[in-house]
C-alpha positions as CSV (number, residue, x, y, z in Angstrom):
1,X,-58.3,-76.6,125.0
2,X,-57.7,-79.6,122.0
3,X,-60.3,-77.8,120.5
4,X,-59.0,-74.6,120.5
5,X,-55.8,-75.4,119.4
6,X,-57.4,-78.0,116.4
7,X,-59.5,-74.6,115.3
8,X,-56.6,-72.3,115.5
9,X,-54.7,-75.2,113.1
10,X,-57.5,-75.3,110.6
11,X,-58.0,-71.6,110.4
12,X,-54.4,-71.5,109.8
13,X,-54.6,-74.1,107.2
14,X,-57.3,-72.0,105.7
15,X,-55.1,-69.2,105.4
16,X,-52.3,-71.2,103.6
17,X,-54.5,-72.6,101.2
18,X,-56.7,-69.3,100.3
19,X,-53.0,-67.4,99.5
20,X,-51.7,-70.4,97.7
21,X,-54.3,-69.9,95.7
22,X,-54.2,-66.0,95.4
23,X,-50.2,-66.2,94.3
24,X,-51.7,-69.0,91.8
25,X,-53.7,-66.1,90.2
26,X,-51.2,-63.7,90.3
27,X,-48.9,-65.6,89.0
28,X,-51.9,-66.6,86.0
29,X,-52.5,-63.1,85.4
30,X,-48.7,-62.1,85.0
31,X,-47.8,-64.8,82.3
32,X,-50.9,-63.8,80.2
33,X,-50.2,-60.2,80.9
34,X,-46.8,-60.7,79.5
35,X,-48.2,-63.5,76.4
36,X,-50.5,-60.8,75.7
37,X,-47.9,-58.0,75.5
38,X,-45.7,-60.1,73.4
39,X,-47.8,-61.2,71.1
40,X,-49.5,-57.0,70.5
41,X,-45.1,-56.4,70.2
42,X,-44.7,-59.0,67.5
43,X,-47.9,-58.2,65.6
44,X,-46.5,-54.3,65.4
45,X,-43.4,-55.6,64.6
46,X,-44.6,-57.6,61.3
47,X,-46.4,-54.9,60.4
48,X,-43.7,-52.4,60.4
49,X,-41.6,-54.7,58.7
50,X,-44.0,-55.6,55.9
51,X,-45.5,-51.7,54.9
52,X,-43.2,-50.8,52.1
53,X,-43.0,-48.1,50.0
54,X,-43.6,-49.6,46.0
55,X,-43.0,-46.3,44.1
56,X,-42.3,-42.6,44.8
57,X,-42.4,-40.0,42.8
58,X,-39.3,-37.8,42.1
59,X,-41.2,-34.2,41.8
60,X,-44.9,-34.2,42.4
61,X,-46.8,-33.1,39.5
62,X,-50.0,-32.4,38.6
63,X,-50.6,-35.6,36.1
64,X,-52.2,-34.7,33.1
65,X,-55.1,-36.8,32.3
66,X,-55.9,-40.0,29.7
67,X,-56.0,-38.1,26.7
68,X,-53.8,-35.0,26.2
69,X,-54.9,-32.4,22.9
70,X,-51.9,-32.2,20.9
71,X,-52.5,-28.2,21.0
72,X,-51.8,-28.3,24.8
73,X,-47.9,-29.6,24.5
74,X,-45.1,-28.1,23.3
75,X,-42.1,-29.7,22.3
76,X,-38.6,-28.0,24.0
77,X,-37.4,-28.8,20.8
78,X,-38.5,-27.1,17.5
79,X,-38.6,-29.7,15.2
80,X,-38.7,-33.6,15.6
81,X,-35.4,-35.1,14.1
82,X,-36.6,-36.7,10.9
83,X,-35.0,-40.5,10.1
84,X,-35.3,-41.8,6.2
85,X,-33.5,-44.2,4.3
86,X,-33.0,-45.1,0.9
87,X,-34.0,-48.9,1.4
88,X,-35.4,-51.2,3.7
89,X,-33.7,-54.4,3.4
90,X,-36.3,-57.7,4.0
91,X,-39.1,-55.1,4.7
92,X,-42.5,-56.5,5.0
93,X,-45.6,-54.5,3.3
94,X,-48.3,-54.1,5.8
95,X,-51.4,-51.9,4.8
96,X,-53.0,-50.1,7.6
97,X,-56.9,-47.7,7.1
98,X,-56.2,-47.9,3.7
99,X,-52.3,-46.9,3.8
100,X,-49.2,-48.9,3.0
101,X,-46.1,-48.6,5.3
102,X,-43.2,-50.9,5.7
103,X,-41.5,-53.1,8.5
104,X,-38.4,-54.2,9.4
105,X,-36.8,-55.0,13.0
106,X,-39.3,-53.4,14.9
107,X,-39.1,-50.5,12.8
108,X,-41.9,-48.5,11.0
109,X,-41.6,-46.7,7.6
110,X,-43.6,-44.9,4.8
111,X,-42.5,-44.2,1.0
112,X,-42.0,-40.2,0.1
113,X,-40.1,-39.1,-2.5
114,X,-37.8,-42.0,-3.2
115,X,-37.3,-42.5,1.0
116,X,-38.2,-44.5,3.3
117,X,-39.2,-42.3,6.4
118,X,-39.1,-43.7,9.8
119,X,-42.2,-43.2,11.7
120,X,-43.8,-45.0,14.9
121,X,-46.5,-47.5,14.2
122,X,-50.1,-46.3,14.6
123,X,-52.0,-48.2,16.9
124,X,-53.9,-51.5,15.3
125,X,-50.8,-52.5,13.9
126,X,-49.8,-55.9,13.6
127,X,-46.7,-58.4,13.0
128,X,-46.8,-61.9,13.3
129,X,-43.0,-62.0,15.3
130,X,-42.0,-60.3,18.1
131,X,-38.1,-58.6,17.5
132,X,-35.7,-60.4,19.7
133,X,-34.9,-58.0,22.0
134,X,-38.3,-57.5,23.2
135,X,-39.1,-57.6,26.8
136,X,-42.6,-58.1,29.0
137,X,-44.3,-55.5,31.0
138,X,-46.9,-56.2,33.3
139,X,-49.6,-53.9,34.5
140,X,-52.1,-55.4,36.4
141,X,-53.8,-58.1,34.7
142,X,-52.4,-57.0,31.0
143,X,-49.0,-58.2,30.0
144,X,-47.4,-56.3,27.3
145,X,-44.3,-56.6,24.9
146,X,-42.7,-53.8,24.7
147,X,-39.5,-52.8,22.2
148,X,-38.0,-49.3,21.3
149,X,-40.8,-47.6,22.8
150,X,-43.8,-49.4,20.7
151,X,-46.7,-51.8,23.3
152,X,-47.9,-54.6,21.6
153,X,-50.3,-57.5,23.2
154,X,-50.9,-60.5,21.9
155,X,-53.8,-61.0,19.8
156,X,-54.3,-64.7,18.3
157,X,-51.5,-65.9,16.7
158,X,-50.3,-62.2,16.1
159,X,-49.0,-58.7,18.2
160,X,-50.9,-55.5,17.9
161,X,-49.5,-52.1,18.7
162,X,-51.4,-50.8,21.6
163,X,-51.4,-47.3,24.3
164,X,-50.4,-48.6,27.4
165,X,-52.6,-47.9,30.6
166,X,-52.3,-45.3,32.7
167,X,-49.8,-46.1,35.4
168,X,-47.6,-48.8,33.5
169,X,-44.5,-48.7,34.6
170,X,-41.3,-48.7,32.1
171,X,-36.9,-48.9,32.8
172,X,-35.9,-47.5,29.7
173,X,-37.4,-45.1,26.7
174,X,-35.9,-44.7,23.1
175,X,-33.3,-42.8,22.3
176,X,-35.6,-40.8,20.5
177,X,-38.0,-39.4,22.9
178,X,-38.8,-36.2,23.1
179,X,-39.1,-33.6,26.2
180,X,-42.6,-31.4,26.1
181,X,-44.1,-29.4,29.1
182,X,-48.3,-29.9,29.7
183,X,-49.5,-26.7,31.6
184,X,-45.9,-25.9,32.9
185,X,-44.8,-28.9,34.1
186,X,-42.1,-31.2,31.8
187,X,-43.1,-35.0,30.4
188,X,-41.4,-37.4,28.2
189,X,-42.8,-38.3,25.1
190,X,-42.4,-41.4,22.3
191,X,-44.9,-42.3,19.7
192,X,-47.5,-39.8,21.4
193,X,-47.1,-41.6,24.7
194,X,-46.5,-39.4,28.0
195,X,-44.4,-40.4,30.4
196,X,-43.4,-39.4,33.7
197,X,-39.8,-39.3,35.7
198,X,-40.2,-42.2,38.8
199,X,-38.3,-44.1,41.5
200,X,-39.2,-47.8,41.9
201,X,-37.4,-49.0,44.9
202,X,-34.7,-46.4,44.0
203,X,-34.2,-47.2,40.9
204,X,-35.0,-44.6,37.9
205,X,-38.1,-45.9,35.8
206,X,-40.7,-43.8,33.7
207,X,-44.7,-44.0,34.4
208,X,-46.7,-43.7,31.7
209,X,-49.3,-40.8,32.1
210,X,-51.5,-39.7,29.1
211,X,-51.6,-40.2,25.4
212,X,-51.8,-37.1,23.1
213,X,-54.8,-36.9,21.3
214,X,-53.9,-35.7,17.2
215,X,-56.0,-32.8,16.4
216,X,-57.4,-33.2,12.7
């Protein structure tokens, strides 16, 4: 009979101690259910958070490609308004493939007829001082200075007027510009560089997308 009752005791001991340790694992398997679950929540909520949008485009276009032939654009307007002066005051010579043109403030000129006739510098240029009002662009690894709608980078201890990459990205154009329309579609133009309408975080900004290629 003692030993009845001491077997019944240690079976239910048995019992006690084999669910004690079941609720143990349960209880194990619910917290790194939940760690789990929280952890696969955060991660999804980072990367929502994080994936931005950078640029979007106000009309999608068909953009035209590196190098535009000047017979493929047409200006919306018929002539290109024509600047001249009769002097440029502190103007500096600089001779360019054997032509002579004249600077002053970030401004280009050639000599016709007793004028001076403003014209945007040719690429290869060079000054020795940046204008003031300058400001820098960066486009991946190239930083640019850019003024009144003229690139320059810095070579040595002098800037050089340069076409922009593809894809740079611009807040303001010249006054200047000019609208012209490649296969249909309308552009912005200044000093034979295309430009295309953009939103950068919702603010309006202009994407250069070609150069126009002078037909000789």
């Amino acid at each position: 009979m003692n030993f009845s009752k001491k077997n019944h005791e240690h079976q239910k001991s048995n019992n006690y101690l084999v669910s004690k340790t079941i609720l143990k694992a349960s209880i194990l398997t619910s917290l790194l259910l939940m760690a789990f679950t929280t952890e696969v929540s955060s991660q999804s909520r980072r990367s929502s958070t994080t994936k931005k949008v950078t640029r979007t485009t106000t009309v999608k276009k068909a953009t035209p490609s590196r190098r535009i032939s000047s017979t493929k654009v047409t200006y919306k307007r018929p002539t290109r308004k024509v600047v001249s002066v009769r002097n440029v005051p502190n103007r500096k010579v600089i001779n360019h493939n054997g032509q002579r043109y004249y600077y002053n403030n970030n401004r280009y000129y050639t000599y016709s007829r007793g004028r001076y006739i403003s014209i945007a510098p040719k690429v290869g240029f060079r000054i020795r001082t940046m204008p003031a009002h300058y400001k820098r662009v960066r486009f991946n690894t190239i930083n640019y200075y850019y003024v009144s709608g003229i690139f320059y980078t810095q070579l040595n201890n002098e800037y050089e007027v340069v076409d922009p990459k593809v894809g740079t990205i611009i807040y303001e154009l010249p006054d200047d510009y000019e609208k012209v329309v490649i296969d249909g579609q309308t552009y912005y133009e200044y000093a034979n560089i295309l430009y295309e309408k953009v939103q950068v975080y919702g603010t309006r900004a202009y994407e250069v997308v070609g150069v126009i290629e002078l037909d000789n």
